[in-house]
N, C-alpha and C positions, 0 to 999 in steps of 0.2 A: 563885499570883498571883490577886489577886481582879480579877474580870470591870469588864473598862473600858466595855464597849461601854455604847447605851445598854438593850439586854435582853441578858438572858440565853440567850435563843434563839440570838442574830447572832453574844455573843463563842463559844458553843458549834459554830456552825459552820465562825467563821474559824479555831476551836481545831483541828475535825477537821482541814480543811485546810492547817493549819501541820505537823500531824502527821503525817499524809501525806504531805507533799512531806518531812518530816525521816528518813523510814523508808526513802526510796528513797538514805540517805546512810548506807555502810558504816565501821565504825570497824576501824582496822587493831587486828592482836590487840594486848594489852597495853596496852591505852590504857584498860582499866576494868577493877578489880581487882574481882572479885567479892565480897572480905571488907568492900569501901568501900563499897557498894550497898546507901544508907537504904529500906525499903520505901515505896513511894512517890514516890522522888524520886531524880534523879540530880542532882549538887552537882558544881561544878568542881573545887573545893575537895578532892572524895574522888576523883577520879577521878588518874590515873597522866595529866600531860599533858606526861612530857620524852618518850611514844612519840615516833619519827617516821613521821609521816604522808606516805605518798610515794605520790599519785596519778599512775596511768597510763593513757594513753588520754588521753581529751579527749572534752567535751559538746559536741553537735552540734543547731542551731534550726535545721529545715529547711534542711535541708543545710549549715549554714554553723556551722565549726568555732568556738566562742565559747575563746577563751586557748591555751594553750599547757600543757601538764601542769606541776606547779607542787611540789612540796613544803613543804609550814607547815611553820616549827621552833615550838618553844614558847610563844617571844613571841611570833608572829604569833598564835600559839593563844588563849593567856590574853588577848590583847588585844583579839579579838573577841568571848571567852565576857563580858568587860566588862558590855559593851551588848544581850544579845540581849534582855533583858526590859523593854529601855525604848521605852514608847507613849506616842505622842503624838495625841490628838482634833483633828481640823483643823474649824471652820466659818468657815473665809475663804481667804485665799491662803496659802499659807507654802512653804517652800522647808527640803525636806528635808535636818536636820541629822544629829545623830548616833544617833538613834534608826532602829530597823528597821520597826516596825510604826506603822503610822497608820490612824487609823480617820478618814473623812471622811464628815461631817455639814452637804448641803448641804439642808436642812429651809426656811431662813430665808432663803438667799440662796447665789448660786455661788459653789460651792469649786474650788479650783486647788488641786495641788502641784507641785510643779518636783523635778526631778531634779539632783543635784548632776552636776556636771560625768563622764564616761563614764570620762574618762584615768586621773582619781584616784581609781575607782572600781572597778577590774576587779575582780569574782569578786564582788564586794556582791550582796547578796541585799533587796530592800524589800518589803514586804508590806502590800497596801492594801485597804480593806475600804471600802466606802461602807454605810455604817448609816442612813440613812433612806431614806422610804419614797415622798417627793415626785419624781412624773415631770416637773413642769413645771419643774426645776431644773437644772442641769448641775455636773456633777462632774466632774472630767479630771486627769487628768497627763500632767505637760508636761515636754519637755526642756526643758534649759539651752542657750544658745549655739546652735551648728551641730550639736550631739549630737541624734540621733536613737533613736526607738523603734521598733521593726520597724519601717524604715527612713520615719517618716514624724513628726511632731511632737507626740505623744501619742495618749492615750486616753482614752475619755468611757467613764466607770461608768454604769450604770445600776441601778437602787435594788437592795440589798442585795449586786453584785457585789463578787468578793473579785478581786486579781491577785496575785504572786507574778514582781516585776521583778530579772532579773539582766544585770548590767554585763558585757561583754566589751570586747577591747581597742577594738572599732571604735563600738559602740552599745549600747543600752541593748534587751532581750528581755525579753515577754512570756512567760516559762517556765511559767507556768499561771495560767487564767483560772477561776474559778465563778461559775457563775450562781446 
C-alpha cells in the first residue's frame, strides 16, 4: 500500500506501530497454510479463513475487563479483513465511518473526529495518527453521545501522536499511545 501520510517518515512510524500492536495477535494453527504464503505478503484470499478462532481469557485496561471472550466464525472474519486497508486524511471535523485508519491534519485549522457510537462498536480497533507539525492547533477525539474514552470525553493529539482506540461493551480505550 503506497504511503498516504503526508511524508514518508510519519506513514513509516505509524507503520511500525500498526505492526507492533498486530504481532501481539496470535493466529490459531491452521488458519495459514504455508504452501499459500506469497513472499512478501499475506493476502486473505490465500490464507485458510473457515479456521475457528476461539479466544480465551479476556483483555484487561487497568484493571477493567474490556468484553467477554468471543469466537469469529468466518463471516465475521472475511468481513473485517474487507476494510483493514481503508484510510482516510481528516483536515476538519468528520465522524468516523468505515474505515480504520485516519490520519489527521490539523496544519490549517482544528481537527476533530468523533467516535461511532461504543454499543455497535465492541472489539473495533481505530487507529489515529496526527501528521502535522503545528502546536498552536488542536486535534482531538471525541466520543459520540454519553460514550466515553477512558472514562472522560476524548483526546487531544499533539504533533505527530499516533493512538490505537478499542471499543468495549461499556466505553471506548486508549490501548496504545506514541509519542
Amino acid at each position: 500500500m503506497p504511503p498516504r501520510s503526508l511524508n514518508r517518515r510519519e506513514y513509516g512510524e505509524f507503520k511500525q506501530m500498526l505492526e507492533q500492536a498486530l504481532t501481539e495477535i496470535r493466529l490459531p494453527s491452521g488458519s495459514v497454510d504455508a504452501d499459500n504464503i506469497i513472499p512478501g505478503s499475506i493476502r486473505p484470499q490465500n490464507c485458510n479463513m473457515a479456521a475457528t478462532w476461539n479466544f480465551s481469557g479476556g483483555v484487561t485496561s487497568n484493571g477493567v475487563l474490556l468484553g467477554n471472550p468471543i469466537n469469529i466464525t468466518t463471516e465475521e472474519t472475511q468481513t473485517v479483513s474487507s476494510t483493514v486497508n481503508e484510510v482516510v486524511e481528516v483536515n476538519d471535523r468528520a465522524i468516523v465511518g468505515t474505515a480504520d485508519i485516519y490520519f489527521l491534519n490539523a496544519l490549517k485549522q482544528t481537527v476533530t473526529l468523533i467516535l461511532p457510537p461504543v454499543s455497535n462498536n465492541v472489539g473495533r480497533r481505530i487507529y489515529v495518527k496526527r501528521v502535522d507539525k503545528d502546536l498552536s492547533k488542536i486535534c482531538r477525539v471525541l466520543t459520540s453521545g454519553s460514550d466515553t474514552l477512558d472514562d472522560t470525553d476524548g483526546v487531544e493529539l499533539v504533533s505527530h501522536q499516533a493512538v490505537i482506540l478499542i471499543a468495549s461493551s461499556k466505553q471506548w480505550h486508549v490501548f496504545s499511545k506514541l509519542d
